[in-house]
N, C-alpha and C positions, 0 to 999 in steps of 0.2 A: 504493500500500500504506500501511495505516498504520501510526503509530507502535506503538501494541498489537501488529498482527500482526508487523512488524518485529520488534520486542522478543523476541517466542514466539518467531521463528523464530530468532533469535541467539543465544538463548539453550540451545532446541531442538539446535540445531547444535552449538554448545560442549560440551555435556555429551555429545551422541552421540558427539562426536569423543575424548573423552577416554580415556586407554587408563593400565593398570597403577595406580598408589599413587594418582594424580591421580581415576581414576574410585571409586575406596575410600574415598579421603577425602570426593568428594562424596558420596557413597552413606551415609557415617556423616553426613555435616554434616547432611544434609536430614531422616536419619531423628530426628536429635538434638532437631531444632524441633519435632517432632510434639507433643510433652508440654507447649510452647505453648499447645495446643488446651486443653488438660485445666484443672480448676481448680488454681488459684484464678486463672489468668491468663485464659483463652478467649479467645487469638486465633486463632479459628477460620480466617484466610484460609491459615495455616501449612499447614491440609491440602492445600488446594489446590496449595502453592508444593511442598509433600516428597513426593506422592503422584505430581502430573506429572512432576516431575524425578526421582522411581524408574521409572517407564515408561521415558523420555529412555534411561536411564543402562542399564536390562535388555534394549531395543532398538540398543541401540551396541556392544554386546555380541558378541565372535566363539566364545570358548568356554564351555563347561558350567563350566568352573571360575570362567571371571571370572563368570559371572550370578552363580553361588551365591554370590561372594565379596559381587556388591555387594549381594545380597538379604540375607548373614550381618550386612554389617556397616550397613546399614540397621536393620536391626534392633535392633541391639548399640547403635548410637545413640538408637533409641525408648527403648530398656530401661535404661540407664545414664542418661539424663538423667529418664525418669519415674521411677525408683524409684530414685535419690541418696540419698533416705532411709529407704531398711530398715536404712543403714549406722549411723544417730545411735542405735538401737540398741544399738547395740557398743559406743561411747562411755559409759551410762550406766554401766557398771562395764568403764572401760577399763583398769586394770590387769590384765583377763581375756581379755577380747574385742578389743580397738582392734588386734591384732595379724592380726586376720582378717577386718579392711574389704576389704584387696583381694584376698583371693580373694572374699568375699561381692561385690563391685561386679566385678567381671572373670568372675568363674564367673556369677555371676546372668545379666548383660548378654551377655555372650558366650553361656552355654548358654541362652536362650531366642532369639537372635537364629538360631541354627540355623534356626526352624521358616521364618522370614523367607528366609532362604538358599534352602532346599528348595523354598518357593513360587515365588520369581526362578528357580528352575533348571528347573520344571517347565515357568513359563510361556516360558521360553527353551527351552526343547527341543521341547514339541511345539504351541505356536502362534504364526505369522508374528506380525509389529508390525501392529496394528491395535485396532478394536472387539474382537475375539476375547480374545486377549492380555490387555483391559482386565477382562474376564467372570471371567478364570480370575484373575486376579491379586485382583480382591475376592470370589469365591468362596474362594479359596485363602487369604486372608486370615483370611477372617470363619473358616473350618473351622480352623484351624490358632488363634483363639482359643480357639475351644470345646476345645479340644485341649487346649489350658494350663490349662484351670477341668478336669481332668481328671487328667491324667497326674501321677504322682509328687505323687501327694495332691490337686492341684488348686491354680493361683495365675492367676485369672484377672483381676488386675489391672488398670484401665487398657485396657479395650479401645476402640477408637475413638470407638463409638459414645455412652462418657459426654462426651464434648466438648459434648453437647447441653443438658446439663445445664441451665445458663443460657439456656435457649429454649423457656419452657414450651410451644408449638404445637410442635414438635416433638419434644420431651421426649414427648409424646401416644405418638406411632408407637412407642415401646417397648409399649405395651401392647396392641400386635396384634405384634408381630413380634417384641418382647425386645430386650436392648439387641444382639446379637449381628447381628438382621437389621437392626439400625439402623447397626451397622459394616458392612454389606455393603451397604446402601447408602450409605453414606456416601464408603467406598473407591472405589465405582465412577464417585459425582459427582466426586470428588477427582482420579480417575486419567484418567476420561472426558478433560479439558480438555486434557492433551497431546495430543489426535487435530487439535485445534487448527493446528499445526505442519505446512506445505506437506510437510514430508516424505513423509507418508502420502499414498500415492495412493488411499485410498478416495473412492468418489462421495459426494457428500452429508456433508462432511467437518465441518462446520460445528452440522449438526444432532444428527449423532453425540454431538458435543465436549458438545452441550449439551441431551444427553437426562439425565444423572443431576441437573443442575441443576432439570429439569424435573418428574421425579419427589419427589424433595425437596422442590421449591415446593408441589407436587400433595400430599404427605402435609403438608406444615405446617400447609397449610390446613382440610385433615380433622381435624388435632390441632387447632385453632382451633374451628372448628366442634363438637368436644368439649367443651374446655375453657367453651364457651359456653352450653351447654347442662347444665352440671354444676351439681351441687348448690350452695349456699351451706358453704363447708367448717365454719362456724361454728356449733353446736347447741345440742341437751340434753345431749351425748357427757360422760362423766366429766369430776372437775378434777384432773387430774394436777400434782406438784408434782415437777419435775426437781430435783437438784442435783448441782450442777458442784462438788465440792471443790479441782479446782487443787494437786493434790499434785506434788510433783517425784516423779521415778521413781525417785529414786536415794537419795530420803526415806521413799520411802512403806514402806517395813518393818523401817527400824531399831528394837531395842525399844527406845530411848529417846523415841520420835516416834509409837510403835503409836495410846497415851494419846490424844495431843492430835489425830493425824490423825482418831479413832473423834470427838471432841470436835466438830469441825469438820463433821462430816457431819451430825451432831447440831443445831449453831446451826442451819447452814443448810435442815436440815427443818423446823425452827420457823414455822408461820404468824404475820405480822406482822398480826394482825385480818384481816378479811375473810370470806369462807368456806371452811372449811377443805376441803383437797383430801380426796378417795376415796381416793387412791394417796399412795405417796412413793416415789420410785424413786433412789435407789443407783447408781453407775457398776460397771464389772467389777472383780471383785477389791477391791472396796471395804471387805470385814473379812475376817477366817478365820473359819470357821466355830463353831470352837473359844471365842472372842469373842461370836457370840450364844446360844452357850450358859450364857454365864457370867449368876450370878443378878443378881449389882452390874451389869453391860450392861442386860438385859433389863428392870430396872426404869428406867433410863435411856429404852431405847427406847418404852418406856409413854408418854412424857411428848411425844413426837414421831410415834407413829404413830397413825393419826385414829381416832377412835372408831368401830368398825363399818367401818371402815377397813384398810388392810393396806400394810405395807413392802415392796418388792421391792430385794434386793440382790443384790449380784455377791459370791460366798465361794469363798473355798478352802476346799476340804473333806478331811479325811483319814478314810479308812475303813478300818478292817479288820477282816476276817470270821475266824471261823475255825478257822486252818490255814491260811491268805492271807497273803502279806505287805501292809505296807500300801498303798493304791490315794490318788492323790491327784486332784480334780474338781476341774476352771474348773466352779464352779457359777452356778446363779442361785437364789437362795431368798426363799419369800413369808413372811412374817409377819404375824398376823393382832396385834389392839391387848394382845394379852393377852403377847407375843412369842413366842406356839405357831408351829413349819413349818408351812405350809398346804399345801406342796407344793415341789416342786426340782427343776430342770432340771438337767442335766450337758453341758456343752459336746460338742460331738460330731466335731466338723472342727480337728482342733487343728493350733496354726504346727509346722512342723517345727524343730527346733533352737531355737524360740523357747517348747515348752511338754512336747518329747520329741527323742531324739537317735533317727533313723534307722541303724537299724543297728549300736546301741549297743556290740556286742561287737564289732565292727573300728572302728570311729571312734571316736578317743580324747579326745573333748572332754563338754565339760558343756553343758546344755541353757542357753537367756539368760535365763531368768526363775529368779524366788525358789526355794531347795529341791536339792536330789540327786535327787530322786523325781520318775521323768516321768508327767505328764499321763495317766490313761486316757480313754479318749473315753467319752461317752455313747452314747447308741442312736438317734439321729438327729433330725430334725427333731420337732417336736410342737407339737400344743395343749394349752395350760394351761387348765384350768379354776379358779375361783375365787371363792369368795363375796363375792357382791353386786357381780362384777367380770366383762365381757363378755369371752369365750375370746381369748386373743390367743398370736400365735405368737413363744416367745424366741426371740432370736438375739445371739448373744456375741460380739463382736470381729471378725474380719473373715469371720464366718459369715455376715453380709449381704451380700457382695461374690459368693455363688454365685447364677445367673441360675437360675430355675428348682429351685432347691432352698430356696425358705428356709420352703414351707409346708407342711405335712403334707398327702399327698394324698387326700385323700376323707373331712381333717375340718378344713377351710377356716374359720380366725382372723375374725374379726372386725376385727382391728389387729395390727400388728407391733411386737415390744419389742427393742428392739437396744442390749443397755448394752457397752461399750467401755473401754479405758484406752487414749488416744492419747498419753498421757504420753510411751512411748515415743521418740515419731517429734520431741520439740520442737515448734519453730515451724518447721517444715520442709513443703514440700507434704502429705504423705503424710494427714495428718486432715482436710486438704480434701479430697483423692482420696476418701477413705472416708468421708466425708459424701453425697460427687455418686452413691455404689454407692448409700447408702442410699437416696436419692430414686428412684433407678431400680427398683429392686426392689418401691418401693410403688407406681410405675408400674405395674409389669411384674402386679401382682396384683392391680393398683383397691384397695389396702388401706391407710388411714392408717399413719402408722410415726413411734412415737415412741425418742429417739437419745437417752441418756445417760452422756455422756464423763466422763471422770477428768478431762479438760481438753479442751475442745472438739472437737469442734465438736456441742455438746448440743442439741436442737428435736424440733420436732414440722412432720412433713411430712403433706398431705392426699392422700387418694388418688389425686390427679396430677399429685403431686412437688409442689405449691405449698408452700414453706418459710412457715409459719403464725408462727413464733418461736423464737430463737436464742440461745444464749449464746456467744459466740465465745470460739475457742483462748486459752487465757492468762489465761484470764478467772475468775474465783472467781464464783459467784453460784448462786441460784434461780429458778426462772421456773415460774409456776403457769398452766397452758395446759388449756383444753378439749380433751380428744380429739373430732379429726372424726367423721365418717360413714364408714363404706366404701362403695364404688363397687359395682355389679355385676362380677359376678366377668368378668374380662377374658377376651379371645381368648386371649393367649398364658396365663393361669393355670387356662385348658383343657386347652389343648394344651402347652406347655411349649415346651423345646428343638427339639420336631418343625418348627414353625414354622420359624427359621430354617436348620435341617437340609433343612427342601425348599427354601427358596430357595437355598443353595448349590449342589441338585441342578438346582436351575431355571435357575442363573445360568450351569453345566458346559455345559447345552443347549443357552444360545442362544450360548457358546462356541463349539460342534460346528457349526451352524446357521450363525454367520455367518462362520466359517469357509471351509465350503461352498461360500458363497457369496462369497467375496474382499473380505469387510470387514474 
């Protein structure tokens, strides 16, 4: 025997063997590593090591209570160590918030590890330890994401399959499958390798362990063969002029600092010679709205937006109609050189507690961003249309993070605009996370996707995720970038979420199937 299989199976052994707080603890350790995978770190072998040893640990298993526990607190560990920081949040005006980090880190992690729990319980109760077991556990996975981009508004964070992010060949397979069947593959390469381990009396025990490794191979290479045959991402496409202001968050609306913050968006639109860009693009929440209306602004903005040219920014807007009380908008708004609206998007998927309080008559708190007044949503996705400027579709802050929601369906963008404030989150993972959603989304739809942060992570990605130019987190600056091409419109921005919806109904089958059959 060798050392390897020695190893698998000792280690195999240990974890089966484990019973009560010992098998909890590992159940949380391993699910803790998973966000490992994600950016900004991608040590991708973590899946491997936390997906087999949840198998291990749901197969050691004697009752329905301990699965669910180790699938709950498996999960409680993915969720608590990926999402650390929605909590720096609460920090920025902590004499308000900092009082409510740990229900926010104990309710968040805890109440999404559930759906983890229910999966370990199902695949403990109605399928033996084997290939089967393996089917329903990345079936039940991948459904119980889409479930999260769903329920209770929708927080579909973090699903496995952005670990790929940093792998343009297979970064590809999102855009037949979405990133959702790319966690369902990925789950099942992951979870496959515990069949590895003598315990398992299936025949053919070897090839099993090393069928998801083989598929995987098998699509990176079709993502390769993609990527290979793609256009030159570099054109005649517009010159877009990003700017990153670099405001703290906890600056950015004092009125002593309104002045010089509106100043600073200002320089940094300034072309330094060259040619001047088409665009000038604004991060979220970059002025109130109230601010481009003013006549002393407007002739300012003359002096920085291009001639024949148009500003897009991120405003707050206050409305009221009336016999309405007043309505306030995460907007996005165009201006043309003269500083007329050309047009305005209105946020539509807004944070919960972070732009409106749920429930506002029984929950006694205040919403985390600026204001008493919560957030109205917009009317959903859209295309923009605009002069002298090719249809592109907004998206506001972590409205790029939804799979199959960020285009209008049946009047398909050209490009994707996604301005942000990750101000928020620090220097803390969470603006890499939501840089790797945006790559995938322009995946997912063959559509360039240009990203402008309040503080990084700002660029311009080509229609198969290839990161073209960057301003990183922390970073103050401009960067004048060509917009790409877009792609042919993809499998999955055909079909959408159906895609992965059948392969989890595919993956139940051959659950049932090998089953049957004593695999």
């Amino acid at each position: 025997m060798s050392f390897a299989s020695s190893t698998c199976n000792g280690i195999a052994g240990w974890l089966l063997s484990l019973r009560s707080w010992k098998r909890w603890s590992a159940a949380l350790i391993l699910g803790a590593l998973i966000p490992m995978s994600q950016p900004p770190v991608h040590l991708m072998p973590v899946l491997f090591v936390s997906f087999t040893g949840l198998v291990w640990l749901v197969d050691g298993t004697r009752t329905w209570r301990s699965a669910f526990g180790v699938g709950w607190l498996f999960g409680a560990g993915y969720h608590a160590c990926g999402l650390y920081w929605v909590s720096e949040a609460l920090l920025v005006d902590a004499s308000r918030f900092a009082w409510l980090i740990p229900f926010n880190f104990f309710g968040l992690s805890l109440g999404l590890g559930l759906f983890t729990g229910i999966m370990a319980l199902v695949a403990r109760l109605f399928w033996r330890p084997g290939i089967s077991r393996i089917f329903v556990l990345a079936g039940m996975w991948t459904l119980f994401e889409g479930l999260r981009g769903i329920l209770f508004t929708g927080f579909p964070w973090n699903p496995v399959g952005n670990a790929w992010v940093a792998f343009d060949s297979v970064l590809q397979v999102a855009s037949w499958i979405g990133v959702y069947g790319l966690s369902l593959v990925t789950v099942y390469a992951s979870a496959a390798v515990a069949l590895m381990a003598n315990h398992y009396s299936i025949r053919h025990r070897t090839p099993a362990a090393a069928s998801g490794l083989a598929v995987l191979m098998v699509l990176a290479i079709a993502g390769f063969v993609r990527l290979d045959t793609a256009a030159t991402p570099l054109g005649g496409g517009h010159l877009i002029r990003l700017v990153q202001p670099n405001i703290a968050q906890r600056d950015k609306w004092r009125p002593e600092l309104i002045a010089s913050n509106f100043a600073r968006h200002l320089r940094l639109s300034k072309s330094n010679g060259g040619k001047r860009p088409l665009l000038v693009v604004w991060p979220e929440t970059a002025v109130s709205a109230d601010l481009l209306a003013n006549s002393a602004a407007q002739t300012l903005l003359r002096e920085v937006i291009p001639e024949d040219g148009l500003l897009i920014t991120g405003a707050l807007r206050l409305v009221q109609l009336p016999g309405r009380p007043i309505q306030a908008f995460n907007s996005l708004v165009a201006l043309d050189s003269f500083g007329r609206v050309q047009n305005i998007y209105d946020k539509h998927h807004l944070v919960p507690f972070g732009e409106y309080v749920p429930l506002r008559s029984v929950l006694p708190l205040n919403k985390i961003s600026e204001g008493n007044i919560d957030f109205t949503p917009g009317r959903g996705p859209a295309t923009l249309r605009l002069p002298g400027i090719s249809p592109f579709g907004p998206l506001i802050c972590y409205e790029v993070i939804f799979p199959g929601e960020v285009v209008a369906r049946g009047d398909r963008p050209d490009w994707l605009l996604n301005v942000t404030n990750d101000a928020w989150f620090g220097q803390s993972a969470g603006p890499h996370q939501h840089f790797s959603s945006a790559r995938m989304r322009a995946v997912e739809e063959g559509l360039p996707l240009v990203r402008v942060a309040n503080t990084g992570i700002s660029g311009v990605v080509d229609a198969h995720g290839r990161v073209i130019a960057t301003l990183a987190l922390g970073f103050e600056g401009a960067l004048n970038v060509i917009l790409p091409p877009p792609a042919a419109p993809t499998l999955f921005s055909r079909f959408g979420n159906l895609i992965p919806g059948t392969l989890i109904w595919i993956s139940f089958i051959f659950a049932f199937v090998t089953q049957k059959r004593g695999l």
